[in-house]
C-alpha positions, 0 to 999 in steps of 0.5 A, a space after each residue: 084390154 085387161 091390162 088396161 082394165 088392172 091399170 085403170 083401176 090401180 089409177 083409179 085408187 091412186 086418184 081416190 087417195 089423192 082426192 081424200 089426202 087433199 080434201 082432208 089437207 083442206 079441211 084441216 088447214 084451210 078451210 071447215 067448208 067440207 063442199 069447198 075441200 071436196 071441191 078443191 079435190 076434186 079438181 086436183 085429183 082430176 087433173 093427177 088422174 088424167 095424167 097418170 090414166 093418159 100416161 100409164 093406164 091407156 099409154 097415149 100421149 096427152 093433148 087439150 082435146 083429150 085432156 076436155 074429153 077427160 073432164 067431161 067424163 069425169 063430168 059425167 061421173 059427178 052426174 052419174 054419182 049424184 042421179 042415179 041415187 035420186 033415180 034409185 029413191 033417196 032412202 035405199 042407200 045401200 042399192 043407189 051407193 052399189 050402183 054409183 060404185 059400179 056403175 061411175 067405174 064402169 061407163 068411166 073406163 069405157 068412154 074413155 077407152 072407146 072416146 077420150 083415148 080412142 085411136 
C-alpha cells in the first residue's frame, strides 16, 4: 500500500506539471482565455495521468471501464476543489485552499485503489 501511495503521489506531481505545461502552451500560443487553457489541460493532463497511475502507480492493465472509473473521479475531484471552499466560506482561502490539498489527494487515492483499480 505504501509503495502505491509514493507512487501516486510521484504521479500525481508529474501530472500537475503536464497540466501547468499544456495550459501555459495554451495560454501562450493559442489562445488569452485562461478557462479554455485550464480547460485543455485538464483533459490532457487527465488522460497522461490515468495511463501512468494505471501502468505504474497501481500496476493494472487499462481497459474502457476503468479508464470512465478514472474520469468520474477525477470528476469528483473538480467537485470536491471547487465545494468545499464554498462549504468552507468564500473568505477564508488559506483553511478551504488546505483542505482542497488534502482532501482531493486523499479521497482521490482511495477511490481509485478500493473502486477504479480494485481487483
Amino acid at each position: 500500500m505504501l509503495k502505491k501511495l509514493v507512487r501516486f503521489g510521484i504521479s500525481g506531481g508529474i501530472a500537475t506539471a503536464v497540466h501547468f505545461s499544456v495550459a501555459w502552451m495554451v495560454f501562450s500560443f493559442l489562445t488569452p482565455r485562461v478557462d479554455v487553457a485550464n480547460g485543455i489541460a485538464f483533459v490532457v493532463a487527465n488522460v497522461f495521468s490515468y495511463v501512468l497511475h494505471t501502468l505504474w502507480s497501481f500496476s493494472s492493465s487499462m481497459s474502457p471501464q476503468q479508464f470512465m472509473r478514472f474520469m468520474l473521479v477525477s470528476l469528483a475531484g473538480l467537485l470536491i476543489s471547487t465545494g468545499l471552499p464554498t462549504l468552507l466560506g468564500a473568505g477564508r482561502f488559506w483553511l478551504s485552499t488546505g483542505a482542497v490539498l488534502v482532501a482531493v489527494p486523499a479521497c482521490s487515492f482511495l477511490l481509485h485503489n478500493f473502486w477504479t483499480y480494485r481487483r
